[in-house]
PDB file of N, CA, C and O in Angstrom:
ATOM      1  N   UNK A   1      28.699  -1.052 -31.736  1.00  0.00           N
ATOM      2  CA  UNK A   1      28.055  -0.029 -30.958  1.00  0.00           C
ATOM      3  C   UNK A   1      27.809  -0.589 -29.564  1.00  0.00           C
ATOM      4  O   UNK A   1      27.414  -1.753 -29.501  1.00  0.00           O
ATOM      5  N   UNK A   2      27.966  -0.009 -28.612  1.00  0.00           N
ATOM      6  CA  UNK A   2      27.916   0.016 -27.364  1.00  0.00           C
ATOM      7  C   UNK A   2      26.475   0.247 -26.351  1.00  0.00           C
ATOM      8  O   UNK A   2      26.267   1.451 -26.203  1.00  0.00           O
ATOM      9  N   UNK A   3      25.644  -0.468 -25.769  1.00  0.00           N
ATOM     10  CA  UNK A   3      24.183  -0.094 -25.599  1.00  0.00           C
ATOM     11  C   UNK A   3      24.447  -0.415 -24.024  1.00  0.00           C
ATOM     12  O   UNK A   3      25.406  -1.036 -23.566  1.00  0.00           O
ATOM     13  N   UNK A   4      23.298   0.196 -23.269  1.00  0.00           N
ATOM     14  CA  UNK A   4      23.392  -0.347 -21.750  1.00  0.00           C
ATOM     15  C   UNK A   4      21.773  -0.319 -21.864  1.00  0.00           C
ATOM     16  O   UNK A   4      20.972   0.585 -22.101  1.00  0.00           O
ATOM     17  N   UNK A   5      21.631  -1.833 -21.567  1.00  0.00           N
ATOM     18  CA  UNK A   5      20.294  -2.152 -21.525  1.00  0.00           C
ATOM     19  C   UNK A   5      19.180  -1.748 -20.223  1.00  0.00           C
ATOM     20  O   UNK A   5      19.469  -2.089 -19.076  1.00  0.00           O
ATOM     21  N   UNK A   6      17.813  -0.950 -20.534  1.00  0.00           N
ATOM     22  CA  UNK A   6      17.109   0.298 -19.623  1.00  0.00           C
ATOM     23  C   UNK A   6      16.699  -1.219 -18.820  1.00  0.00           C
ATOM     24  O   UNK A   6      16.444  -1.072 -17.624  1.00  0.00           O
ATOM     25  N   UNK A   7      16.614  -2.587 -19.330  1.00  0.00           N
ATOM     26  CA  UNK A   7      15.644  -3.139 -18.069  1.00  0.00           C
ATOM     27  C   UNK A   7      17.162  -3.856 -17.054  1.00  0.00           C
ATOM     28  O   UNK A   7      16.944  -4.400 -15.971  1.00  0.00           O
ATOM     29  N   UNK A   8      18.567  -3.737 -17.603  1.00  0.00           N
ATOM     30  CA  UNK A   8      19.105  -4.605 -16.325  1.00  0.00           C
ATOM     31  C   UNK A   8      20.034  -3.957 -16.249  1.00  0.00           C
ATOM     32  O   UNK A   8      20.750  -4.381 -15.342  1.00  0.00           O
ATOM     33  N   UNK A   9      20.478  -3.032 -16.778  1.00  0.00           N
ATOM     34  CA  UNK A   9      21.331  -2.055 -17.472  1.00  0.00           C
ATOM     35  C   UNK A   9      23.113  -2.750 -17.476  1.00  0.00           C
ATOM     36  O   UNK A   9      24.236  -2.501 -17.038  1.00  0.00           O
ATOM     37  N   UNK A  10      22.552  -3.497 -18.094  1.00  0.00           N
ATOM     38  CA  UNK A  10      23.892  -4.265 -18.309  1.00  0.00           C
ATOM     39  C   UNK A  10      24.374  -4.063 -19.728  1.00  0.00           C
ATOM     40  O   UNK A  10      23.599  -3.886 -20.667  1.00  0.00           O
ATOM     41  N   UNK A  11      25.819  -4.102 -19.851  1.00  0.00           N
ATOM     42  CA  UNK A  11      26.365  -3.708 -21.372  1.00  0.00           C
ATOM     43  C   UNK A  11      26.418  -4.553 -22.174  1.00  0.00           C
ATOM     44  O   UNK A  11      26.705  -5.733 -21.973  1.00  0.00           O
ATOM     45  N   UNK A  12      26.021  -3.809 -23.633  1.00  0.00           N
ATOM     46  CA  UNK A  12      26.083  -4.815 -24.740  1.00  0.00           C
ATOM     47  C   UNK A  12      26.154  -4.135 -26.265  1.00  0.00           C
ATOM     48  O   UNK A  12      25.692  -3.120 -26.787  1.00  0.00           O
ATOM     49  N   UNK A  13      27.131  -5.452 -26.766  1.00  0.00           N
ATOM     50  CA  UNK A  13      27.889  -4.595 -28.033  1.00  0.00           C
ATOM     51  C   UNK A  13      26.865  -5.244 -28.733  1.00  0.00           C
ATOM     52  O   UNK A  13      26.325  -6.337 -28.563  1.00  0.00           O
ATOM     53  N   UNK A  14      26.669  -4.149 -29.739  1.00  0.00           N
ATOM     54  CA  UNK A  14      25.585  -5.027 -30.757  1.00  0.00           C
ATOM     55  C   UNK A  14      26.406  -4.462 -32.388  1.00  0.00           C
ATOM     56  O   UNK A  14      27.081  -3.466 -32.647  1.00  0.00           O
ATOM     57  N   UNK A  15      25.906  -5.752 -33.311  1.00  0.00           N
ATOM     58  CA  UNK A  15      26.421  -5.173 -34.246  1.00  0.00           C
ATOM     59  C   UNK A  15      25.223  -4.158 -35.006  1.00  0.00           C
ATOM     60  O   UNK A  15      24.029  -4.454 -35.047  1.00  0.00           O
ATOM     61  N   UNK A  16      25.738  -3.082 -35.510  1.00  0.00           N
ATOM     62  CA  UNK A  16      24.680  -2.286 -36.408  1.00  0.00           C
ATOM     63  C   UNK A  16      23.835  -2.976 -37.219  1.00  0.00           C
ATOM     64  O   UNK A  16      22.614  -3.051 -37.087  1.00  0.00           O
ATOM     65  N   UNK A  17      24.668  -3.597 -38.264  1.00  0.00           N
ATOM     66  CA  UNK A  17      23.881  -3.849 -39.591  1.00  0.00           C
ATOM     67  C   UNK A  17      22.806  -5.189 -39.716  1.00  0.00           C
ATOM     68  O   UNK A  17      21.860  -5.419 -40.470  1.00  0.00           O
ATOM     69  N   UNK A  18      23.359  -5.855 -38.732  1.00  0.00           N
ATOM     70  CA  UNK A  18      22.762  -7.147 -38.285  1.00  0.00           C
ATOM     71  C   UNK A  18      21.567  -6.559 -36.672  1.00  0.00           C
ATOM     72  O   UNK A  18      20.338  -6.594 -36.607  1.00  0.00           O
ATOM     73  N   UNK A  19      22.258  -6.233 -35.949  1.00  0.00           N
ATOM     74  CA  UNK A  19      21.661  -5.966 -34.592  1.00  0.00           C
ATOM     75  C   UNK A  19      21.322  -7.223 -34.274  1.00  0.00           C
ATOM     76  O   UNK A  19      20.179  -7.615 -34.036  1.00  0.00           O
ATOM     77  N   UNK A  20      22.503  -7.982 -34.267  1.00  0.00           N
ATOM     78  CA  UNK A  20      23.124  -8.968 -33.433  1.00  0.00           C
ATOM     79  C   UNK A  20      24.220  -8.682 -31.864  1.00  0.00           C
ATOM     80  O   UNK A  20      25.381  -8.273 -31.868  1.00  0.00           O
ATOM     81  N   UNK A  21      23.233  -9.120 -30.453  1.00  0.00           N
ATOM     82  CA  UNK A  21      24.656  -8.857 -29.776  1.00  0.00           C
ATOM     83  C   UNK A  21      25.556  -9.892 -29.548  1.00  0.00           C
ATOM     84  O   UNK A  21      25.472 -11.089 -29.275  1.00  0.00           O
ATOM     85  N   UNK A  22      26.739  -8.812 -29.803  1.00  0.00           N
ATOM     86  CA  UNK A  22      27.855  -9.627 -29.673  1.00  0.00           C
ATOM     87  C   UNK A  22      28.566  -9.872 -28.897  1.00  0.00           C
ATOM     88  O   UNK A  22      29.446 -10.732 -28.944  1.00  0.00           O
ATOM     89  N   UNK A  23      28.217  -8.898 -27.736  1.00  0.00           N
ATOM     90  CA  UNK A  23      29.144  -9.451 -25.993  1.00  0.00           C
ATOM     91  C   UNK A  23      27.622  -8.724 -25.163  1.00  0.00           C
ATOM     92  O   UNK A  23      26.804  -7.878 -25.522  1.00  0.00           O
ATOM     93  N   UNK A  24      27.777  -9.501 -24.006  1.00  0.00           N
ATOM     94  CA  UNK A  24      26.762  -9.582 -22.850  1.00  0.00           C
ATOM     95  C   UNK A  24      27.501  -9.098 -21.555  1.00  0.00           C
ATOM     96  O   UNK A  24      27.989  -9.979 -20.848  1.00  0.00           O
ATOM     97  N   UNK A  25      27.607  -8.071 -21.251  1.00  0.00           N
ATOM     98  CA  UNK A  25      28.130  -7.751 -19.839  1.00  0.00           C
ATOM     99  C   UNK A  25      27.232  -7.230 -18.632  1.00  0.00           C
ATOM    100  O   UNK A  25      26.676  -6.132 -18.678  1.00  0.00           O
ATOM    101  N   UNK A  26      27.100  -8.361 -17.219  1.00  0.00           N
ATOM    102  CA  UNK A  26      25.733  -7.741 -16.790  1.00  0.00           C
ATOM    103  C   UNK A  26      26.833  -7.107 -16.039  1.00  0.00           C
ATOM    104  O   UNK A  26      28.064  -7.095 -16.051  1.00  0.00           O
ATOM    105  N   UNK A  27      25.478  -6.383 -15.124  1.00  0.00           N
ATOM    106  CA  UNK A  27      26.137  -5.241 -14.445  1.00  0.00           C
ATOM    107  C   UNK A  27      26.748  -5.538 -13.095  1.00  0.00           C
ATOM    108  O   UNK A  27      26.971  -6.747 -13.020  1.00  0.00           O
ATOM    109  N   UNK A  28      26.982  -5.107 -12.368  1.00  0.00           N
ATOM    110  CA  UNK A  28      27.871  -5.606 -11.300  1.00  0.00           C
ATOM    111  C   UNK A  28      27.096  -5.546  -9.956  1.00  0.00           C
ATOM    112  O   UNK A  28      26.415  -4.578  -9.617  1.00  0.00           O
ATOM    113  N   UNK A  29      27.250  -6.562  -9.298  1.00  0.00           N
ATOM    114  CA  UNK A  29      26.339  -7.215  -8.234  1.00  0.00           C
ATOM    115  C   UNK A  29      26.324  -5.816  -7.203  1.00  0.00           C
ATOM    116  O   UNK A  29      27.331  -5.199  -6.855  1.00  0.00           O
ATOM    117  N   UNK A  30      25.304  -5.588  -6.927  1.00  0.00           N
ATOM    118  CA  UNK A  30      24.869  -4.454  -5.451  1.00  0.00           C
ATOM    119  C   UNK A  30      25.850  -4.971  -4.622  1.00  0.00           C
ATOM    120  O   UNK A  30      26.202  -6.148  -4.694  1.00  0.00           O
ATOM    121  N   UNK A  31      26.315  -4.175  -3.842  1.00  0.00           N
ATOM    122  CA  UNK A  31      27.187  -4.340  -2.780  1.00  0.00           C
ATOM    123  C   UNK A  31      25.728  -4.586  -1.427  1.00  0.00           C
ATOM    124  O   UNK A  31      24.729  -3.993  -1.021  1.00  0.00           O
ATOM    125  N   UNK A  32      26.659  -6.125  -1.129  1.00  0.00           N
ATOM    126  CA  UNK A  32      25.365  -6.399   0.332  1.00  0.00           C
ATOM    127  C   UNK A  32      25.378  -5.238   1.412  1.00  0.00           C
ATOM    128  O   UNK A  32      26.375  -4.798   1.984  1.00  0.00           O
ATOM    129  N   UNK A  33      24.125  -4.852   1.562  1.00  0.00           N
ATOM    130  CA  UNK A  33      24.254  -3.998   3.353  1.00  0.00           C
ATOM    131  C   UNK A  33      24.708  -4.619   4.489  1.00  0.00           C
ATOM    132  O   UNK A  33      24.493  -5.789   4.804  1.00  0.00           O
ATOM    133  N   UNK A  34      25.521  -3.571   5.268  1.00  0.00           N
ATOM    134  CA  UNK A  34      25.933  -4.326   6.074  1.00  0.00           C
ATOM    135  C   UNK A  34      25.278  -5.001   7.275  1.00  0.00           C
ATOM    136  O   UNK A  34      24.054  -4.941   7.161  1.00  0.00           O
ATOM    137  N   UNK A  35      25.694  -5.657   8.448  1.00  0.00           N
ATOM    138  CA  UNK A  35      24.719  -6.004   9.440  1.00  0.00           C
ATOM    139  C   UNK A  35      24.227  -4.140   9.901  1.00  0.00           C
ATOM    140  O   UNK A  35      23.032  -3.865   9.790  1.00  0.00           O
ATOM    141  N   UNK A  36      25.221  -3.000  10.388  1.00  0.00           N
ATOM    142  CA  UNK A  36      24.442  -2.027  10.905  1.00  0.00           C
ATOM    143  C   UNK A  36      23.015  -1.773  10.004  1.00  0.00           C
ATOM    144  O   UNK A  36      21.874  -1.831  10.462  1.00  0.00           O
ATOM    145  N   UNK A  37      23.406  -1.469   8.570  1.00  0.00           N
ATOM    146  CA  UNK A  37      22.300  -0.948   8.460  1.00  0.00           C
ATOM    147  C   UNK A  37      21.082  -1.823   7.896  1.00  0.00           C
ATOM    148  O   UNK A  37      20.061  -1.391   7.361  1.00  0.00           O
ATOM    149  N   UNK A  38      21.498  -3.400   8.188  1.00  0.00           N
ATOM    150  CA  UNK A  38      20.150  -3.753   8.407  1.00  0.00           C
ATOM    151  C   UNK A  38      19.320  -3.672   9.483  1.00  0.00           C
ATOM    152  O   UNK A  38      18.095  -3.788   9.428  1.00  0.00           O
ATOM    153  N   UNK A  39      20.160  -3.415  10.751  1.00  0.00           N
ATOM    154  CA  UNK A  39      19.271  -3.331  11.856  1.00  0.00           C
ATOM    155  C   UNK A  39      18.566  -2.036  11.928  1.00  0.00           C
ATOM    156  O   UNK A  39      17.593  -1.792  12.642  1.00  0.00           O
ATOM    157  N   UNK A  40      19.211  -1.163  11.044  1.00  0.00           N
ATOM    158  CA  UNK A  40      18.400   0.357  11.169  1.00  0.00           C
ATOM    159  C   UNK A  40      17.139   0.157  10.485  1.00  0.00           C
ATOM    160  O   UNK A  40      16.103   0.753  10.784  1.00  0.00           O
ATOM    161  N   UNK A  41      17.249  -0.652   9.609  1.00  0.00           N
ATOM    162  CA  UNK A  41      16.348  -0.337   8.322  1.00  0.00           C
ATOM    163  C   UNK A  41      15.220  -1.493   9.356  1.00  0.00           C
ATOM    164  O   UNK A  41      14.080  -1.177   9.696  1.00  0.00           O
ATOM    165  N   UNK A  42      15.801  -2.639   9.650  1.00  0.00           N
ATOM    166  CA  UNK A  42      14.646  -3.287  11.112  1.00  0.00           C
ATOM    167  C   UNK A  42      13.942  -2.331  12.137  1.00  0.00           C
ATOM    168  O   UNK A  42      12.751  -2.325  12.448  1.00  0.00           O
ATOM    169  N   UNK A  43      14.774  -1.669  12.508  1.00  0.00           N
ATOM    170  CA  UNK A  43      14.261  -0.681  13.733  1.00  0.00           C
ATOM    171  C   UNK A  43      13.534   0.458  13.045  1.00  0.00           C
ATOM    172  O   UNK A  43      12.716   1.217  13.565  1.00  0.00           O
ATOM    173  N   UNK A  44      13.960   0.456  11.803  1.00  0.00           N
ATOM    174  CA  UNK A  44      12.523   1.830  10.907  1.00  0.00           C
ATOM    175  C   UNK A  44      11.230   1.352  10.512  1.00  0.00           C
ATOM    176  O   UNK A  44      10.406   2.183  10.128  1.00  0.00           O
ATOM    177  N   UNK A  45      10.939   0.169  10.547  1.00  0.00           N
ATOM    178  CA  UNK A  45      10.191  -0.937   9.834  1.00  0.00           C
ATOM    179  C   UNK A  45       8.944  -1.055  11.763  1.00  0.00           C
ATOM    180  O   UNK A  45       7.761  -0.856  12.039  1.00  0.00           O
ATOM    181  N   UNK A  46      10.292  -1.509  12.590  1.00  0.00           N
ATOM    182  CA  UNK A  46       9.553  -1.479  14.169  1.00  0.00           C
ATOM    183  C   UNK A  46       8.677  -0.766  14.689  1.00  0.00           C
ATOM    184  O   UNK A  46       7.627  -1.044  15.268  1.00  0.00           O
ATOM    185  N   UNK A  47       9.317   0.443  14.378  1.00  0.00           N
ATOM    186  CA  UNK A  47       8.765   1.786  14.990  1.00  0.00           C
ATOM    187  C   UNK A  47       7.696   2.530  14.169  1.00  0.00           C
ATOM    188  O   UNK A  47       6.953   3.353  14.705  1.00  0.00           O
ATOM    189  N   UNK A  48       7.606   2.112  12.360  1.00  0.00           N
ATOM    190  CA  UNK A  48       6.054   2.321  11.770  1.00  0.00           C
ATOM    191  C   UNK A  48       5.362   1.480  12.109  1.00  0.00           C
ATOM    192  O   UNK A  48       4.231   1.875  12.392  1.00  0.00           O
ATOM    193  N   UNK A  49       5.571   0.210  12.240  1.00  0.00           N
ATOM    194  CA  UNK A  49       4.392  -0.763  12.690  1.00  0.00           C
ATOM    195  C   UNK A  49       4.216  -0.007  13.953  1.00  0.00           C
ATOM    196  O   UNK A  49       3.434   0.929  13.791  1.00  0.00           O
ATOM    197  N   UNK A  50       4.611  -0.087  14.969  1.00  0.00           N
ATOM    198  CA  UNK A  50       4.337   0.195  16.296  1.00  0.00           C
ATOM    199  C   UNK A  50       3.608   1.239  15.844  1.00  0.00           C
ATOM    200  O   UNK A  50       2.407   0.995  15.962  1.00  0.00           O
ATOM    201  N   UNK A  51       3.926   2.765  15.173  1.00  0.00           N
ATOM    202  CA  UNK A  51       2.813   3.792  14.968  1.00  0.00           C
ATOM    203  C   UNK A  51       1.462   3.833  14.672  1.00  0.00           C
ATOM    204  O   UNK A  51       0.595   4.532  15.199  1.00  0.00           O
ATOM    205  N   UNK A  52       1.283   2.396  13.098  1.00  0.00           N
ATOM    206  CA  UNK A  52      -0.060   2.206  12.484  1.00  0.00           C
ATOM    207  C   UNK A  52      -0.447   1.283  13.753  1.00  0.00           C
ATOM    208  O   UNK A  52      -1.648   1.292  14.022  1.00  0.00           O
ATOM    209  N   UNK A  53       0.055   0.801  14.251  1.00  0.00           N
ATOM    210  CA  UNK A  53      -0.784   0.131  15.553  1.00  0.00           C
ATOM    211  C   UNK A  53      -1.464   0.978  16.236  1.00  0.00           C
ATOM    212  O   UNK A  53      -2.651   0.740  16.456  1.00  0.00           O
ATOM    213  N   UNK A  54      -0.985   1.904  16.618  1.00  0.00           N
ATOM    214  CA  UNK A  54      -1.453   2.871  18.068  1.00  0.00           C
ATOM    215  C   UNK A  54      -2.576   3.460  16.854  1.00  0.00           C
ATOM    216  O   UNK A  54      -3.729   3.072  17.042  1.00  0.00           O
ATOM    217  N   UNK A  55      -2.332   4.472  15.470  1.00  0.00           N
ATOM    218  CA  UNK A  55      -3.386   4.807  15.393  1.00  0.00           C
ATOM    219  C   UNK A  55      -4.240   4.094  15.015  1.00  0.00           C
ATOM    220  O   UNK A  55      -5.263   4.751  15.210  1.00  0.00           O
ATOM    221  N   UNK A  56      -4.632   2.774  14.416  1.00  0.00           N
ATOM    222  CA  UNK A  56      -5.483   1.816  14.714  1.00  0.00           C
ATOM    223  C   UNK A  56      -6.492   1.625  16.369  1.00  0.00           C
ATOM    224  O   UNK A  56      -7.683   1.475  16.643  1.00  0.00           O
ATOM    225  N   UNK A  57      -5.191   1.738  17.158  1.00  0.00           N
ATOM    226  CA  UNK A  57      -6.142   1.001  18.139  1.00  0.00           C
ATOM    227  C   UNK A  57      -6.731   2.611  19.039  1.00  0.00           C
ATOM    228  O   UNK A  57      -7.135   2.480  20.195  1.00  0.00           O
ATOM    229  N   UNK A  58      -6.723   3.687  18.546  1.00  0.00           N
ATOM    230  CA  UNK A  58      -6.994   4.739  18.885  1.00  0.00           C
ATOM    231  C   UNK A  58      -8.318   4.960  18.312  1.00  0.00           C
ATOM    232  O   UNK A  58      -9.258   5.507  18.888  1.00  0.00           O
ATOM    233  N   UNK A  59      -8.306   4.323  16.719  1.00  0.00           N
ATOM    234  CA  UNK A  59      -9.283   4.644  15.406  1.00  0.00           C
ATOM    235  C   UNK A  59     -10.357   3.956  16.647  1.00  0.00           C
ATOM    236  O   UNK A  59     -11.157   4.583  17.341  1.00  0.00           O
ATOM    237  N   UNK A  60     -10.035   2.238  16.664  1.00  0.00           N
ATOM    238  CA  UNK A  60     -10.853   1.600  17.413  1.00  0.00           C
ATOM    239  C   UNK A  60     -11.640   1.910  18.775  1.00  0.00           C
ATOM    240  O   UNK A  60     -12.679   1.358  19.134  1.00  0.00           O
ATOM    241  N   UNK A  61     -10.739   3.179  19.644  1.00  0.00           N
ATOM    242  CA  UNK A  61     -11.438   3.472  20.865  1.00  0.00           C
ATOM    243  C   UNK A  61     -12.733   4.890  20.419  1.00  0.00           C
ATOM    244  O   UNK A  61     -13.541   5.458  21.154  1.00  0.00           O
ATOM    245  N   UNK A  62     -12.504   5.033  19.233  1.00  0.00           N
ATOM    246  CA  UNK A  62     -13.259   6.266  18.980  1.00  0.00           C
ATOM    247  C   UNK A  62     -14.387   5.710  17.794  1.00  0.00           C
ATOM    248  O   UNK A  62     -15.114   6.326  17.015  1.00  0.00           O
ATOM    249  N   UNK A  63     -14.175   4.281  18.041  1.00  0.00           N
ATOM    250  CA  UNK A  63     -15.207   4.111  16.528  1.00  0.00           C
ATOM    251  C   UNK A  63     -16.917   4.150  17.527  1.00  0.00           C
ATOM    252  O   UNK A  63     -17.928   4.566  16.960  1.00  0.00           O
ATOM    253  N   UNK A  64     -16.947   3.809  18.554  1.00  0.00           N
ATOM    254  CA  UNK A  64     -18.289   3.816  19.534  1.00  0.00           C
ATOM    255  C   UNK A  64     -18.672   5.124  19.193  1.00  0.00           C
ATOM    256  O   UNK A  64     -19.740   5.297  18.606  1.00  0.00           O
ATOM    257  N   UNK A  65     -17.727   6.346  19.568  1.00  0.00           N
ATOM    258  CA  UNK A  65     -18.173   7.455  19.742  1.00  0.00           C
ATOM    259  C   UNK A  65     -18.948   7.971  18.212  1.00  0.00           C
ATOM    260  O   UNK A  65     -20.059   8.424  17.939  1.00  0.00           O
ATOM    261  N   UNK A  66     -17.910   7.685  17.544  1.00  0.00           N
ATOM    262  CA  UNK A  66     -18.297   8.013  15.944  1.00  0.00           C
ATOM    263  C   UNK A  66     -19.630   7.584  15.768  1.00  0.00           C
ATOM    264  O   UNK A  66     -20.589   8.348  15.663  1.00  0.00           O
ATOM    265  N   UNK A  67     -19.676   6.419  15.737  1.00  0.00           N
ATOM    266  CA  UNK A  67     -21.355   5.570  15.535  1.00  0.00           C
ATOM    267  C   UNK A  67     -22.276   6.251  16.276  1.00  0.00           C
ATOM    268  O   UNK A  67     -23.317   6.602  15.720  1.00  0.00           O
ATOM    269  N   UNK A  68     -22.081   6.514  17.482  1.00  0.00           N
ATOM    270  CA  UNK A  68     -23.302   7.338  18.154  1.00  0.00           C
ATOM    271  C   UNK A  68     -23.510   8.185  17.285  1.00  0.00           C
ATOM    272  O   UNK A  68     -24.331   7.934  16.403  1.00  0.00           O
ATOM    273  N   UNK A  69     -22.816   9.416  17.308  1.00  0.00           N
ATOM    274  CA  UNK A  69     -22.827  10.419  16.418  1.00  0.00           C
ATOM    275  C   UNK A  69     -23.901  10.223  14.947  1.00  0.00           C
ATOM    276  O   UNK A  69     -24.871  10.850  14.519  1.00  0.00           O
ATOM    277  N   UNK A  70     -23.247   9.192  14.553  1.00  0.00           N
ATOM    278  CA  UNK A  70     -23.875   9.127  13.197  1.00  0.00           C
ATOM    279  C   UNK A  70     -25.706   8.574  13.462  1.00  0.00           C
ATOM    280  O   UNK A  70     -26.815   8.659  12.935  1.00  0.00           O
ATOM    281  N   UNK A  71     -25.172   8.134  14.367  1.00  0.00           N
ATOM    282  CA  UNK A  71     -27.030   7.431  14.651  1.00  0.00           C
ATOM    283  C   UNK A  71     -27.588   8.740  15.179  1.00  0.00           C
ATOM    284  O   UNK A  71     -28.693   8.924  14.669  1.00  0.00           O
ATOM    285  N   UNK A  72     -27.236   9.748  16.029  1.00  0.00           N
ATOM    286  CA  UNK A  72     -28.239  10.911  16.083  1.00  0.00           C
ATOM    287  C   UNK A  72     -28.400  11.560  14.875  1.00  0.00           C
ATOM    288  O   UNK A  72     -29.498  11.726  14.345  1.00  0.00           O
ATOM    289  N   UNK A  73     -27.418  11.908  14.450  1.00  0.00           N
ATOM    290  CA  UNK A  73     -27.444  12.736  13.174  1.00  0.00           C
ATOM    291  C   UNK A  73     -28.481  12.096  12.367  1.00  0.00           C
ATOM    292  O   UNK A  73     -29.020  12.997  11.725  1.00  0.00           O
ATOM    293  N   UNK A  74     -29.159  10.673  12.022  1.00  0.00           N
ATOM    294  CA  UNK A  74     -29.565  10.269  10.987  1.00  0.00           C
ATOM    295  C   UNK A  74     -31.063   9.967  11.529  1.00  0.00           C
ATOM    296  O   UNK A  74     -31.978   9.486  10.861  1.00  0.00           O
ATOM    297  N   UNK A  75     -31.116  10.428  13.136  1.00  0.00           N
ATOM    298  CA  UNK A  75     -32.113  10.079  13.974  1.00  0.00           C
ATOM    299  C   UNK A  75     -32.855  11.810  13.309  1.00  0.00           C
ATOM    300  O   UNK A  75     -33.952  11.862  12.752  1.00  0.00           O
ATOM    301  N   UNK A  76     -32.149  12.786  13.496  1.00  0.00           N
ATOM    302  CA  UNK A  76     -32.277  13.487  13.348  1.00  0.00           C
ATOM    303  C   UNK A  76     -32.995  14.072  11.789  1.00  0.00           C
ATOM    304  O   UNK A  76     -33.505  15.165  11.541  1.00  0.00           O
ATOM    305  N   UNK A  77     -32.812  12.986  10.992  1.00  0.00           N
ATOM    306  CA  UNK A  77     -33.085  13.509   9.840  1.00  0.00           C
ATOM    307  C   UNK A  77     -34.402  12.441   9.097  1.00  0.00           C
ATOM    308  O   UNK A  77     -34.727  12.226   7.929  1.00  0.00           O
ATOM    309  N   UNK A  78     -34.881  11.977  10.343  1.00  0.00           N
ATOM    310  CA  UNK A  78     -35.775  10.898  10.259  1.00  0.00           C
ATOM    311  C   UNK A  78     -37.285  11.786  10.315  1.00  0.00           C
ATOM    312  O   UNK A  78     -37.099  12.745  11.064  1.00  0.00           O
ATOM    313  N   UNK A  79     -38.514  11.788   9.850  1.00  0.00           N
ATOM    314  CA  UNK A  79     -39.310  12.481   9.952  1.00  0.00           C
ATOM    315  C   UNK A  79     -40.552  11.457  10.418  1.00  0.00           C
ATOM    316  O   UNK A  79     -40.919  10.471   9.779  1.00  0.00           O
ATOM    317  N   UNK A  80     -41.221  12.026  11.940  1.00  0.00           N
ATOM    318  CA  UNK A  80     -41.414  11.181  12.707  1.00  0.00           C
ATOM    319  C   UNK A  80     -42.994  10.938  11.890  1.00  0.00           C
ATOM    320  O   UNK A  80     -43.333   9.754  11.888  1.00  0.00           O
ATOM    321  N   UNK A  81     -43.709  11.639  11.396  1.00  0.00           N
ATOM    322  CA  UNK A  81     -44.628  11.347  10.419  1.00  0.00           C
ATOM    323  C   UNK A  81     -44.980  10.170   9.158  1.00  0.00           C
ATOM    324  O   UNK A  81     -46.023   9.924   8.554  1.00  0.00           O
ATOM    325  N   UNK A  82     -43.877   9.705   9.094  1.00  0.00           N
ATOM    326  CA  UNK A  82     -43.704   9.243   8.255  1.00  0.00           C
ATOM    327  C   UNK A  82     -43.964   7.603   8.351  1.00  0.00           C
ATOM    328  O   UNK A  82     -43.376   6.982   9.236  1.00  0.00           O
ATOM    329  N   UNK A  83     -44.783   6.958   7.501  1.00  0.00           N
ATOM    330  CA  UNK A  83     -45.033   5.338   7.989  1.00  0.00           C
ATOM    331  C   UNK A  83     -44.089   4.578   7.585  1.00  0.00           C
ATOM    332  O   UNK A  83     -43.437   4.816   6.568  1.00  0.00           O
ATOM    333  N   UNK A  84     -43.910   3.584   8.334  1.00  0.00           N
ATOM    334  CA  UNK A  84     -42.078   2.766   8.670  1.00  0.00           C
ATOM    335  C   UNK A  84     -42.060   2.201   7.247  1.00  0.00           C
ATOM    336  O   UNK A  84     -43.110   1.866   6.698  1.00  0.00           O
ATOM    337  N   UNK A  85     -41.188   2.125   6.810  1.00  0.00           N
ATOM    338  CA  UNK A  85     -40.982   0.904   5.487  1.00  0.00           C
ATOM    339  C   UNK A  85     -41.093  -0.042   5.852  1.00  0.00           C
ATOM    340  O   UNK A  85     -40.989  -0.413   7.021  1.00  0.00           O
ATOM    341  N   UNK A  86     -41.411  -0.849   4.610  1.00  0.00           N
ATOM    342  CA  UNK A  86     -42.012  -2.302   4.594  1.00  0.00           C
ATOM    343  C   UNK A  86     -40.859  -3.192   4.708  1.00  0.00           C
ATOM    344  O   UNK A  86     -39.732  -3.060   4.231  1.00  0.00           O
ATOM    345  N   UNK A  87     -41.335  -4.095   5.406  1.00  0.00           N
ATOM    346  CA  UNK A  87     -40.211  -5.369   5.890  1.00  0.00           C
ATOM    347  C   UNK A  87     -40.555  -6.353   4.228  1.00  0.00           C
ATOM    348  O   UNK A  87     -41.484  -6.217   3.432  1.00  0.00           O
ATOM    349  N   UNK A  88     -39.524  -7.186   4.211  1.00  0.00           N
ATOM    350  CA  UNK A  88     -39.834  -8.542   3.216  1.00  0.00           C
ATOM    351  C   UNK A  88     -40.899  -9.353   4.104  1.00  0.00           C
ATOM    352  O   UNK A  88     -41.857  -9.974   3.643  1.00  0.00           O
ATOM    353  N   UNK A  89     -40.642  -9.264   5.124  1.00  0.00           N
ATOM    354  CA  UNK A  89     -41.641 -10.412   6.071  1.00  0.00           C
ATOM    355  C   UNK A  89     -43.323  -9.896   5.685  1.00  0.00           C
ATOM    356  O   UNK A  89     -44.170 -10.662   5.226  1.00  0.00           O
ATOM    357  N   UNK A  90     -43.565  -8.330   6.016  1.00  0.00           N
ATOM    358  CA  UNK A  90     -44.553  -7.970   5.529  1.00  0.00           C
ATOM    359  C   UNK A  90     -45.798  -8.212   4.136  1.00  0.00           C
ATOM    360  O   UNK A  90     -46.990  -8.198   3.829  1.00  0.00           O
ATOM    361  N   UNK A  91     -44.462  -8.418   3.688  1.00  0.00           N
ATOM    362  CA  UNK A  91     -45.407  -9.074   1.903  1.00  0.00           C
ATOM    363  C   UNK A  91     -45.814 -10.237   2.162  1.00  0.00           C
ATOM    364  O   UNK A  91     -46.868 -10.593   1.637  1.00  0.00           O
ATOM    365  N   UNK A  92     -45.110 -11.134   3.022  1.00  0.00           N
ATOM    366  CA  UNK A  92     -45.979 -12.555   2.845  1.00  0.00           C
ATOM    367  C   UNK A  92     -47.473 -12.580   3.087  1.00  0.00           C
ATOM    368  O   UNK A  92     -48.102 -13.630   2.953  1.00  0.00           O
TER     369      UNK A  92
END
C-alpha cells in the first residue's frame, strides 16, 4: 500500500499485515527563489517596517496629547470634597 506521509509528505510503501515500511521516498526539494523575487519579498518586508515605524512614531507624537486628555477626564471625576487618601508614609 502506498501512503504519503501528512507531516513531510513524502512516499511510503508500507506493508499491510505487518505495517512495516518498506520504501522511504522524501519528497522533492522546493525549487530555490530566484535572486528577483528575493529582492521583492526584501522590498515587501522594507516598506512594512518603514509603515509600523511611521505609525509608531505618530502613536508617539500623540501620546502627550492622549495623557492630557486622560488626566482631565479623571480630574474631572475627582470629587473635590473628598479627604485625600492615605500615603504609607502617613501610618508611620
Amino acid at each position: 500500500m502506498t501512503l504519503s506521509c501528512p507531516g513531510c509528505h513524502a512516499q511510503l510503501v508500507v506493508d499491510i499485515e505487518t505495517g512495516t515500511v518498506l520504501w522511504h521516498q522524501p519528497p522533492p526539494e522546493p525549487a530555490q527563489p530566484s535572486l528577483g523575487d528575493l529582492m521583492k519579498n526584501l522590498e515587501a518586508k522594507r516598506q512594512e517596517v518603514a509603515q509600523r515605524f511611521e505609525r509608531e512614531r505618530r502613536a508617539l507624537s500623540d501620546r502627550g496629547r492622549v495623557l492630557e486628555e486622560k488626566v482631565k477626564e479623571s480630574l474631572k471625576r475627582v470629587d473635590p470634597n473628598s479627604p485625600p487618601p492615605l500615603r504609607p508614609i502617613d501610618l508611620d
